[in-house]
Phi, psi and omega in degrees: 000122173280173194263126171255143179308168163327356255352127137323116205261170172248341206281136197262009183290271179348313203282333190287159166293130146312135187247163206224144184319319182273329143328301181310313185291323197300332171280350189263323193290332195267359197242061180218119183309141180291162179074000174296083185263156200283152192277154165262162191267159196222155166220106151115040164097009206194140192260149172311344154313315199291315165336267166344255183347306164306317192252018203211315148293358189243337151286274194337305200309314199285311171326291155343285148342291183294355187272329185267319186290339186272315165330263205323245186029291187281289174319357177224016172252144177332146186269124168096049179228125155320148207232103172245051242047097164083343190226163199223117189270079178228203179236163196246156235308050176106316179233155190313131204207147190245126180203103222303153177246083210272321198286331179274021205273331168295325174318283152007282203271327180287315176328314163249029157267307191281350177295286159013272164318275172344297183290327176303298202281344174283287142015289181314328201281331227275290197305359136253023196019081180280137133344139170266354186267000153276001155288299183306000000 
């Protein structure tokens, strides 16, 4: 028995070749002038590298910062007196007695100059509805 052909469609939608989805993008991508990159989005003028980058420099500073101040603290409190704001908790000629670490008083204070700075630029991010995962 021979095989018979197909019928011949006239209708000209029936004659194209399926074309398939992932053909169409693929075609769209290739048909996008080279060096064409997509714009990144930016908020208050600055892309989330920038975002990122920032705000990961300024929690280091304050870990940092806090790391130096416990140095200083535990070296400059009396030996074996406990460390409490600032103060070295031990006893002085027999009774408890509190004494302030005068030596640690610059840290001390940039350290919440860099706390600050911190709490400002997260406060910016908040007020410009920044992602919080460009904090992270």
């Amino acid at each position: 028995m021979p095989l018979k052909a197909a019928p011949q469609s006239s209708d000209p939608i029936r004659m194209r070749a399926p074309v398939s989805a992932c053909a169409v993008s693929l075609l769209f991508a290739l048909s996008a002038p080279p060096g064409a990159a997509e714009p990144r989005e930016t908020i208050g003028g600055r892309d989330e590298a920038w975002w990122r980058e920032n705000a990961e420099r300024r929690s280091q500073a304050v870990t940092d910062l806090e790391q130096q101040v416990g140095t200083c603290e535990k070296t400059e409190a009396p030996t074996g007196a406990d460390v409490v704001d600032g103060y070295g908790v031990g006893h002085l000629r027999g009774r408890p007695a509190l004494v302030p670490l005068k030596r640690c008083d610059e840290q001390r204070a940039r350290l919440e100059q860099v706390r600050g700075d911190l709490e400002r630029f997260e406060d910016l991010a908040r007020r410009l509805d920044v992602p919080p995962g460009w904090l992270r």
